[in-house]
C-alpha positions as CSV (number, residue, x, y, z in Angstrom):
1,X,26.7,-6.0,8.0
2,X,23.5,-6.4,10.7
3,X,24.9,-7.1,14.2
4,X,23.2,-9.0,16.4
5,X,20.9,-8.0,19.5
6,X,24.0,-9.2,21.9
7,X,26.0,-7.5,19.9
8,X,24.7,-4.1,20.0
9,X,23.7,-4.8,23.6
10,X,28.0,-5.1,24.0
11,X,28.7,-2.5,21.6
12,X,26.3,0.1,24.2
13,X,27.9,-1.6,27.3
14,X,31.1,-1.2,26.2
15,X,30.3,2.9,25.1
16,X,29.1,3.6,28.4
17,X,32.2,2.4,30.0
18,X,34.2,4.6,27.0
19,X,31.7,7.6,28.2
20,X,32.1,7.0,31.5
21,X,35.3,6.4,32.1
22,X,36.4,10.2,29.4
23,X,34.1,11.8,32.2
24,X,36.5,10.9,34.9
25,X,39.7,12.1,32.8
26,X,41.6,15.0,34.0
27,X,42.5,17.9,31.0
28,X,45.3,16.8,29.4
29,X,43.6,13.3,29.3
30,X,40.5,15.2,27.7
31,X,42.7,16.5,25.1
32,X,44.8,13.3,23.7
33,X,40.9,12.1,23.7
34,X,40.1,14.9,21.1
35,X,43.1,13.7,19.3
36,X,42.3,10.3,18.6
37,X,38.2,11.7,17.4
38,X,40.2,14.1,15.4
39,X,41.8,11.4,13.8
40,X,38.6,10.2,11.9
41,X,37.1,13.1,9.9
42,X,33.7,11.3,10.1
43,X,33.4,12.5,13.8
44,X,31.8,15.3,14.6
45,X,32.4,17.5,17.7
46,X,29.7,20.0,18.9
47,X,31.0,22.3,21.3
48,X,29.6,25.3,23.3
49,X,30.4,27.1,26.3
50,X,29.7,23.2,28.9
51,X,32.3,21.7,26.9
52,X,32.7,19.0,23.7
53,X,30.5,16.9,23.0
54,X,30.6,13.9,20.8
55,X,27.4,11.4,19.8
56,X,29.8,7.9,20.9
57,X,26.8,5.8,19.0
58,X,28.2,6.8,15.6
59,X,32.3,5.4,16.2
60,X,33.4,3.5,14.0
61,X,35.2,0.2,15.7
62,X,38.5,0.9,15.1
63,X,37.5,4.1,16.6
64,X,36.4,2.4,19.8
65,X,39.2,0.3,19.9
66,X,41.9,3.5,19.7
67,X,39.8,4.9,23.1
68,X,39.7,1.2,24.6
69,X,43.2,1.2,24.2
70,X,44.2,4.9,25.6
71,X,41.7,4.0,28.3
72,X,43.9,1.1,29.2
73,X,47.0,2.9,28.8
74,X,45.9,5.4,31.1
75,X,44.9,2.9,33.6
76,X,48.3,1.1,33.2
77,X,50.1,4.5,34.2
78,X,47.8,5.4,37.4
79,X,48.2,1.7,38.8
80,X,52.2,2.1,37.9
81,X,52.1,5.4,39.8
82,X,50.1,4.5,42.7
83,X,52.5,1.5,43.3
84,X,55.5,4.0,42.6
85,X,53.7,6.1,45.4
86,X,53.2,3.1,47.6
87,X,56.5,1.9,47.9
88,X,57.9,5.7,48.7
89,X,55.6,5.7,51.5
90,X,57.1,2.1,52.7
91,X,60.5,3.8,52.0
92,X,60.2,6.8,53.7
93,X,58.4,5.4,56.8
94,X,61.3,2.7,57.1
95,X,63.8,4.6,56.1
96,X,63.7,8.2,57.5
97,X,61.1,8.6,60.1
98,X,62.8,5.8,62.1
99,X,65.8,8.1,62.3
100,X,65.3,8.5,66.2
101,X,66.8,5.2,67.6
């Protein structure tokens, strides 16, 4: 199957945002990524003493779509907790510094 120009023009757009969002990951984020690469013995992973590195040209789809997903999960979890966050702050100023009156 040939793709199309648009479509390998969307297939790189949508590997840089893959690539450039794993950058941005903390450790344990890095790791579950290796998990899911692992999961496709096709993959390869070169690694030295900088770190892992992966060539993202050669994922499969259902590859890509496994990272788009985590990548979404993740995402999910750090707008869940900054709202968590939020609201404690609301809490806390209403709640406890107020205290004096």
């Amino acid at each position: 199957m040939t793709m199309t120009s648009a479509e390998i023009t969307l297939k790189e757009e949508q590997l840089d945002h893959i690539k450039n969002t794993i950058e941005r990951m903390n450790k344990t984020q890095h790791i579950e990524i290796l998990r899911i690469f692992k999961q496709n013995p096709h993959i390869k992973l070169n690694e030295n003493r900088n770190g892992i590195y992966i060539n993202l040209s050669y994922l499969s789809q259902e590859s890509i779509d496994k990272l788009t997903q985590y990548i979404e999960y993740v995402d999910e979890q750090e707008r869940n907790l900054e709202k968590m966050e939020s609201q404690k702050e609301e809490y806390k100023s209403t709640f406890f510094l107020n205290t004096h009156e």
